[in-house]
C-alpha positions in Angstrom: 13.2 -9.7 -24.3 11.2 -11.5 -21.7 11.7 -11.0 -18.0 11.2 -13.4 -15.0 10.1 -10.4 -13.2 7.3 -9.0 -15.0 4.6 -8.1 -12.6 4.5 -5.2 -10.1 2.4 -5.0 -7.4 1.9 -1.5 -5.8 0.7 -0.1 -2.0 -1.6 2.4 -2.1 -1.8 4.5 0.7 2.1 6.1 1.2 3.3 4.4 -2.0 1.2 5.8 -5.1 -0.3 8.0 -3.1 0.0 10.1 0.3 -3.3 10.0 2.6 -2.3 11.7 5.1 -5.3 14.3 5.9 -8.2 12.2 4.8 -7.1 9.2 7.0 -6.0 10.8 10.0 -9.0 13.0 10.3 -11.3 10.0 9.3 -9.4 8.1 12.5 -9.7 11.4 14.3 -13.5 11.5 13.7 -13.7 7.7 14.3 -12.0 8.5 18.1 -13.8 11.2 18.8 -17.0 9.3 18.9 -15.4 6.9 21.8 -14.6 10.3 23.8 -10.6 9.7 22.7 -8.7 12.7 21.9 -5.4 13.8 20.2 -3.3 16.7 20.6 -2.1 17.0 17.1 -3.3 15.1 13.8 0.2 13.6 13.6 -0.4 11.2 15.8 -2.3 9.8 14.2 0.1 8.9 11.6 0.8 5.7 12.3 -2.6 4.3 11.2 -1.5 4.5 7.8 -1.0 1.8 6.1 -1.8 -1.4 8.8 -5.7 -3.1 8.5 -7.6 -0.3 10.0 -9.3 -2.6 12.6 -6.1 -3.7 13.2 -5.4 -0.2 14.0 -8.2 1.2 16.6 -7.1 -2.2 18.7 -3.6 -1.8 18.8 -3.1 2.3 18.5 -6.7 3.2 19.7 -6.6 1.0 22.7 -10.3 -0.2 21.6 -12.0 -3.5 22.2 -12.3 -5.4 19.1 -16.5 -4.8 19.4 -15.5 -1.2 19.4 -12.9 -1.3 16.7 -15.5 -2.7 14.4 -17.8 0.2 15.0 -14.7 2.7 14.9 -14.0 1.3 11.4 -17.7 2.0 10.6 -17.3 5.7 12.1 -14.5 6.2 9.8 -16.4 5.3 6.9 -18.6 7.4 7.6 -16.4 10.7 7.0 -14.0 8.6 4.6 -16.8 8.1 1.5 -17.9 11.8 2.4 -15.4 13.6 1.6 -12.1 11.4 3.2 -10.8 9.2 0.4 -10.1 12.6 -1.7 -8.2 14.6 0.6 -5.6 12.9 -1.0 -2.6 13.6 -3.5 -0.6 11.7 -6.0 2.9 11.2 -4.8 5.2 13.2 -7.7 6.6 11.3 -10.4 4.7 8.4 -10.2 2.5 9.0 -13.3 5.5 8.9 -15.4 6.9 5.8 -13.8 3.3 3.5 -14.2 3.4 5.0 -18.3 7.4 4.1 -18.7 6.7 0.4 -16.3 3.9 -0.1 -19.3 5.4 1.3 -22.0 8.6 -1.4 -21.0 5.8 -4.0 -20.9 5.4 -4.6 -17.5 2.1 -5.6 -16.1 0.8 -3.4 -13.2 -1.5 -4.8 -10.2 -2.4 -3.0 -7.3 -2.5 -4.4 -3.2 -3.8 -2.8 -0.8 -5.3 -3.3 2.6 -8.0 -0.4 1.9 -11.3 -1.7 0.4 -10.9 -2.6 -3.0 -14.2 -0.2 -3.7 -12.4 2.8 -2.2 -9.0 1.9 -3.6 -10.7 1.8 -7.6 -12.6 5.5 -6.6 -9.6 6.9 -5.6 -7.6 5.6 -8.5 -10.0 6.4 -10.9 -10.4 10.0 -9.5 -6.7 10.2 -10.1 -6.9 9.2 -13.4 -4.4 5.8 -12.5 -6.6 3.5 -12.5 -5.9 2.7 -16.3 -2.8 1.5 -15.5 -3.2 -1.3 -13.9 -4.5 -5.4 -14.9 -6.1 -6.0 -11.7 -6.9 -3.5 -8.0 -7.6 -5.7 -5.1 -8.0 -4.5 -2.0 -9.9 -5.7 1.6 -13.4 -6.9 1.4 -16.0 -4.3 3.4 -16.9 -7.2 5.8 -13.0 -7.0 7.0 -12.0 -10.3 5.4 -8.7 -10.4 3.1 -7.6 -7.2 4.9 -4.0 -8.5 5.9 -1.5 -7.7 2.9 -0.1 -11.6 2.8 -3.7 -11.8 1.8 -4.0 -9.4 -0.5 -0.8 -10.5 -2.4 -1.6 -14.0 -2.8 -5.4 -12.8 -4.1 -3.3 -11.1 -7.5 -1.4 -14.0 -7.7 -4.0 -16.7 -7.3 -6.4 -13.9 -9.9 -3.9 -13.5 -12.3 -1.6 -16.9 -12.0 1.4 -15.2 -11.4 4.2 -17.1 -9.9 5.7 -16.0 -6.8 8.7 -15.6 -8.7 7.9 -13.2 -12.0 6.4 -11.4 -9.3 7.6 -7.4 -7.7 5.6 -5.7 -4.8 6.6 -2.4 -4.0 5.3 -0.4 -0.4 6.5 1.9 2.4 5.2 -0.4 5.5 6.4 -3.3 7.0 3.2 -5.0 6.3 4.1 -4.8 2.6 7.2 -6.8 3.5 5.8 -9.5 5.3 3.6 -9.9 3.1 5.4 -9.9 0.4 7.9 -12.4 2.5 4.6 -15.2 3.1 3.9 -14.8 -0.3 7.3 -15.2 -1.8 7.6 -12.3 -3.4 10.8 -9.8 -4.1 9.9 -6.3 -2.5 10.5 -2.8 -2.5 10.9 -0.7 0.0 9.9 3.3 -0.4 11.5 5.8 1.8 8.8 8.7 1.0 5.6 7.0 2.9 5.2 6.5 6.2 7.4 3.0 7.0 11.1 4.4 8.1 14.3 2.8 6.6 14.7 0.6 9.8 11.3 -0.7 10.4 11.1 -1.8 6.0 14.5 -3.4 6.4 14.0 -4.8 9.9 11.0 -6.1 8.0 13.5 -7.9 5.2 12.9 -5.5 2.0 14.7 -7.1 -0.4 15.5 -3.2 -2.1 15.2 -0.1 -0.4 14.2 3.3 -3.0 14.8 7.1 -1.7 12.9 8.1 -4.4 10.4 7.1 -7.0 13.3 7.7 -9.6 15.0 4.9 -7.9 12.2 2.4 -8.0 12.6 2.6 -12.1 16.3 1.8 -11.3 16.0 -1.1 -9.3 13.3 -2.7 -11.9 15.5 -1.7 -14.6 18.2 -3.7 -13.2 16.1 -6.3 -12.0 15.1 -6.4 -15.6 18.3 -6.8 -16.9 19.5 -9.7 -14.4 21.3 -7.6 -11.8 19.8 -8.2 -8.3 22.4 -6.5 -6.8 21.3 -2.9 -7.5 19.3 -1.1 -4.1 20.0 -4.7 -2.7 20.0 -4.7 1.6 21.1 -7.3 2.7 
């Protein structure tokens, strides 16, 4: 049986997986080499996900001049040792070999580098599950998601409509939004229930269980299912 919704676009960073200790300790690192400290790693949290230069402006308080060579700090630790202290969110194996199994064809979006988003896949073993991983250019271009989103598309010549991206920041959203794209909204990232549907998630999923659920239904031609609005 053929779907309309056949493609699904995954997040990286607090979707498949959860970053948490290499990126706040890259950003910590990254800081620390401006004289900016933290009292907990925590705070740091909110880096995850957004364009990192983005980031050190906004969070950091950094001139855009220094932002640039923040990012370049953070590299510094992240291809070290960073980008694997790093863990699979549970469950999500299982659901990219059922997604396939069903058909499905599986993309990756991310606003990480696409060089750092195919090691850590492939160090994962996850990489084989997906058509296409596109990520932010190393020079800082395509790193907002809207970007990123319409790069699969455009690669792949997917319409906006047989298309499904699924991530746990409002950044995924919007982008999703400018692209035309149904979304997904995860709940175990780092994006909370209010900021994903303040954002306009389309679905919101608890749980990666859930995710399955809403595809399945999405499948079958009920858009109702995990539906917020």
């Amino acid at each position: 049986m053929s779907r309309q919704k056949e493609n699904i676009l995954f997040d990286l960073d607090g979707t498949l997986t959860d970053p948490k200790e290499g990126i706040t300790k890259c950003v910590e690192y990254a800081l620390n080499k401006f004289d900016i400290h933290v009292d907990h790693i925590d705070q740091l949290i909110p880096y995850i996900g957004p364009p990192l230069h983005e980031s050190f402006v906004e969070l950091g308080g950094l001139s855009p001049e220094n932002a640039l060579l923040a990012v370049e700090y953070y590299r510094e630790r992240f291809r070290a040792v960073g980008m694997f202290e790093n863990s699979v969110i549970p469950g999500f194996p299982e659901l990219l070999q059922y997604l396939q199994d069903e058909g499905y064809s599986l993309y990756v979006a991310t606003s990480k580098p696409t060089v750092f988003a195919e090691q850590i896949l492939k160090h994962f073993e996850l990489d084989h599950y997906f058509k296409h991983i596109v990520g932010s250019n190393l020079d800082g271009t395509r790193s907002k998601k809207q970007e990123v989103i319409q790069f699969v598309l455009d690669e792949n010549q997917i319409s906006p409509e047989q298309a499904i991206m699924i991530g746990d920041r409002e950044h995924d959203i919007i982008g999703a939004i400018g692209c035309g794209v149904e979304s997904i909204g995860v709940l175990f990232g780092y994006g909370s229930e209010q900021e994903l549907r303040s954002a306009g998630a389309d679905h919101i999923a608890a749980g990666v269980e859930e995710i399955r659920n809403i595809i399945s239904h999405i499948g079958n031609g009920d858009y109702s299912y995990g539906y917020t609005k």
